[in-house]
N, C-alpha and C positions, 0 to 999 in steps of 0.2 A: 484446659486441654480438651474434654470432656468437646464443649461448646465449640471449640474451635473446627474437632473431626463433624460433629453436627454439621457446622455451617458448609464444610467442604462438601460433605456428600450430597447435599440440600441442592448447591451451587452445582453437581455436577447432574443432579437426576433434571433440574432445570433447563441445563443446556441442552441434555440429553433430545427432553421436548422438543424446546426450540431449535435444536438440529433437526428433529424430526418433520416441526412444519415446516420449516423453510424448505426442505429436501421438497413434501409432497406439494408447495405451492408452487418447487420448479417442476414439477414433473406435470401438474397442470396448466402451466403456461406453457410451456412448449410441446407439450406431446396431446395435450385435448384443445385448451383454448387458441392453438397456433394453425393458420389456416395454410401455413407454408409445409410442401409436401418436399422430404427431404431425399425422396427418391428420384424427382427431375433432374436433379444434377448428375445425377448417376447413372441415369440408363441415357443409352445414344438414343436421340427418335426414333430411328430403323430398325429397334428392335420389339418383336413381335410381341402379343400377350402373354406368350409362356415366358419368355426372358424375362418381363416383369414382373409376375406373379413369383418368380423364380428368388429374383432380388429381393424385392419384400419377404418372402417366407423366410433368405439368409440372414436379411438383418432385424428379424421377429416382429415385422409390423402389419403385418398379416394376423397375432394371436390379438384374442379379445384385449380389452383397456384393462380390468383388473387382474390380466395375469401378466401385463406389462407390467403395471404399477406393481407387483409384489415385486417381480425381477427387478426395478427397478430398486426400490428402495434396500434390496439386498447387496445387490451390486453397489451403490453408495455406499451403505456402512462398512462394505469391506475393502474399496476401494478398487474395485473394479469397472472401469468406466464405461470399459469397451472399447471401438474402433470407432477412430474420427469418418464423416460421411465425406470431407473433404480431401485429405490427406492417405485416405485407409490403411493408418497406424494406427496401432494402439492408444488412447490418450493418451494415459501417462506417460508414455515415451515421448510421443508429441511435446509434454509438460516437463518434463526433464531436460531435455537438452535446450528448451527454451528458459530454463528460472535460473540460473547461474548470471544468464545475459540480464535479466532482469532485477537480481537482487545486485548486483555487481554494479550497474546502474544509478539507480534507486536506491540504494544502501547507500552508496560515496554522496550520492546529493545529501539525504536524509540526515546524516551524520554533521554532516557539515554546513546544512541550514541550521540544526538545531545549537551546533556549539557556536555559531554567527549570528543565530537571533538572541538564545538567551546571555549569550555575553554582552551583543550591546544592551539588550534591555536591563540588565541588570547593573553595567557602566552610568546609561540614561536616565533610570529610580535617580542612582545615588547623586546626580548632577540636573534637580530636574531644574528646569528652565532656562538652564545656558543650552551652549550652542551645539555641545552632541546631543540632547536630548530631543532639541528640534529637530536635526538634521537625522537622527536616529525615527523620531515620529514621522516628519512629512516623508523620506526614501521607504520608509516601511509600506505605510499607507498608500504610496505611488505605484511600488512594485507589485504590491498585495492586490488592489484591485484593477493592474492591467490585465488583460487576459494574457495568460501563459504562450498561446500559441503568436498571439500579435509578438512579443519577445523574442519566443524562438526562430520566429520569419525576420524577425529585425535582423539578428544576429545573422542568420543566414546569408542575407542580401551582402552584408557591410565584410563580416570575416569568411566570410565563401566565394562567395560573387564577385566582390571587390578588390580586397585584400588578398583572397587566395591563401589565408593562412590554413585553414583547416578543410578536410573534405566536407562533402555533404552529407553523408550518411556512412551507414552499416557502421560494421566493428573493423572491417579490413578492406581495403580495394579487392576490387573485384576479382573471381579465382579463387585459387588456394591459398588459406592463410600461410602465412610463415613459419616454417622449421624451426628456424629458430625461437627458444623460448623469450629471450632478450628483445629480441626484435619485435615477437608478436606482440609482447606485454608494451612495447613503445607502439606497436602500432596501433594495438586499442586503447590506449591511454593516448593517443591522438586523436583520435575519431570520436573518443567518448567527452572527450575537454567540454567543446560548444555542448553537450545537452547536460552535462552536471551545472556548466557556470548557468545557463538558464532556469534551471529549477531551481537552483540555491538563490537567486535571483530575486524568482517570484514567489522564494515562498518563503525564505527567512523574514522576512517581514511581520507576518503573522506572530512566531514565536517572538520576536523581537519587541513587540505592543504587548503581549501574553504576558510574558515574564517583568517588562517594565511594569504592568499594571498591579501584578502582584508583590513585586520589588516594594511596590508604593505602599499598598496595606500592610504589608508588612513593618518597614519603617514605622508607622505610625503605631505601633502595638505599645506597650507599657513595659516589656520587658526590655524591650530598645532602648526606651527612654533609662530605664535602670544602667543598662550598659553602659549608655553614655554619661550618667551621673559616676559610675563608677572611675570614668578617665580612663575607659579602653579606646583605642584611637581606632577611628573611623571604618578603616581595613578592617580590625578584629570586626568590629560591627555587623559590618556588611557580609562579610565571609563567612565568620564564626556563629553569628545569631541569625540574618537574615535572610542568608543566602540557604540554610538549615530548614530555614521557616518554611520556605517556598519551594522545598524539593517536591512533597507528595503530592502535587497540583501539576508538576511538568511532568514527573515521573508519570502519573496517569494520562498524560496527552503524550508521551515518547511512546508508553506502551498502545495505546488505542493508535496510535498511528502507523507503527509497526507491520501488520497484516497488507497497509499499503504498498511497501517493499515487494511484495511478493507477487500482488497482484497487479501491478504493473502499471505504466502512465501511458494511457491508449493515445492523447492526442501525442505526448513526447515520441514513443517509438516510433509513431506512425509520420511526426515529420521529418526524423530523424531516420527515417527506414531501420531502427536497432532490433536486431530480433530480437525481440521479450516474446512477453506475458501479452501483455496490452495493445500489441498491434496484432498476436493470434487472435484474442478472444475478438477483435473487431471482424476482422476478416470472417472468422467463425460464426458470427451475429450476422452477417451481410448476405454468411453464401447458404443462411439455415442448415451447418452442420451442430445441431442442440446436443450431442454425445457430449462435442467438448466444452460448448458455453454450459449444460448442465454441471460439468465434473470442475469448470473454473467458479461459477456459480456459489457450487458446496463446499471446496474446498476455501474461498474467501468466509461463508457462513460459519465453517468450523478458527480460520484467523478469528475473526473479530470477537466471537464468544470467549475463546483463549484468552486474547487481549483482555476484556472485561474480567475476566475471570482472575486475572495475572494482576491487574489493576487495582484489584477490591484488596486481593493477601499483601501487595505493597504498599497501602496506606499503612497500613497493622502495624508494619513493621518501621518506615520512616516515620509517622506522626504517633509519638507516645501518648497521646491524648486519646487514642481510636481503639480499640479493641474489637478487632473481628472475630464475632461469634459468640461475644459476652453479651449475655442477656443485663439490662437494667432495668 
């Protein structure tokens, strides 16, 4: 137990770091190494030298680089972003009523790539060489390295274009969404249909080779073999021993994948015009507002440490062989 508080605090003074450089490496790529001035967007040309002096003193790029970079890194740890140069809100506001649209998104794909790829793949293990296992290999591998956005243009043309079944974008027609609750939840689970079947599309594939591949190794262990000497039928097998064997492997790629959710699918939103995460942060990167690509930045670098972190304490506990934080 002892060992185990060791490793946690170790784990967090670590991230802690590496929160900290990632922070000070955004804050020199955009605010010293970036040659884009974020003030042109802002001031009208007609406006004289005090007007601009004026703007820059309000949004402090006017004081020296090292008293930026302290505010800087203070205002990060405590989650103060400040005001977008594009939108002039506050980030986090800005980031609030955009991450609902995008975990809502991105969670329903997520979810549903991952129980469609690792169910075939784990179907495909236990049948390898007949016909779903093909059919699960070559559609995997087809999907897997079409490009995403070629898919979702397909689909566009054929059930938009063509068909007319589904709109092209946003979460509602254009206007005021709808009063009704019944109705709204139908009309964005209409709108969001075409970009979940696409990513679940392109991207179950992936988990679906993943888990067939470990499916495999597994099977071939010696406690399997015991099983099957003993006359457990097939099912027990597969479910009860093997499917056991191969949680702490997907569990660590369910969780490292995770932080994706939140930080949003830039090319999906943005064909899909869906207000997320992913088509802010693009627009954000294109029009040199760095307030908000900084604060999406740090807050994906604090995800993915999590992840990792969340990662290592759930081997611990699904593979009884592992012991995090025991010294041997």
């Amino acid at each position: 137990m002892v060992e185990m508080k060791e490793y946690i605090i170790k784990k967090i003074i670590y991230a802690v770091v590496v929160l900290y450089i990632i922070a000070t490496l955004n804050f020199l790529i955009f605010q010293v190494l970036s040659p884009l001035d974020p003030t042109k967007m802002m001031i009208d040309p007609r406006w004289g030298l005090e007007e601009r002096e004026l703007l820059r003193k309000l949004w402090g790029l006017d004081q020296p680089i090292h008293i930026r970079y302290i505010k800087y890194i203070q205002n990060m740890f405590t989650f103060q972003f400040g005001r977008s140069f594009l939108s002039q809100e506050l980030v986090i506001d800005d980031i609030m009523w955009r991450l609902p649209n995008t975990i809502l998104l991105l969670g329903t794909a997520f979810v549903l790539r991952v129980l469609l790829g690792v169910t075939l793949g784990v179907l495909a293990a236990s049948r390898r060489g007949k016909k779903l296992d093909v059919l699960t290999i070559g559609t995997g591998l087809f999907t897997w390295s079409a490009p995403t956005f070629f898919i979702q243009l397909l689909f566009l043309l054929v059930f938009c274009g063509y068909l007319r079944w589904f709109p092209f974008g946003g979460m509602y027609p254009p206007g005021e969404p709808p009063k009704d609750p019944f109705v709204y939840a139908a009309t964005v689970l209409h709108h969001m249909t075409l970009p979940v079947v696409t990513l679940v599309l392109a991207g179950f594939g992936s988990w679906a080779l993943y888990s067939r591949n470990i499916m495999l190794e597994c099977l071939t262990q010696d406690y399997i073999i015991t099983a099957r000497a003993k006359g457990l039928s097939e099912r027990a097998v597969l479910f009860g021993h093997a499917f056991r064997a191969m949680l702490p492997p997907v569990v660590t790629m369910v969780a490292l994948n995770l932080p994706y959710i939140i930080t949003g699918a830039i090319i999906t939103e943005y064909v899909f015009t869906w207000p997320g995460i992913g088509r802010w942060f693009l627009s954000s990167m294109l029009s040199g507002d760095y307030p908000s690509v900084q604060a999406l930045l740090f807050i994906f670098a604090i995800l993915m440490i999590g992840a990792n972190f969340i990662a290592d304490l759930l081997y611990g506990f699904l593979d009884p062989r592992i012991r995090v934080g025991v010294r041997r």
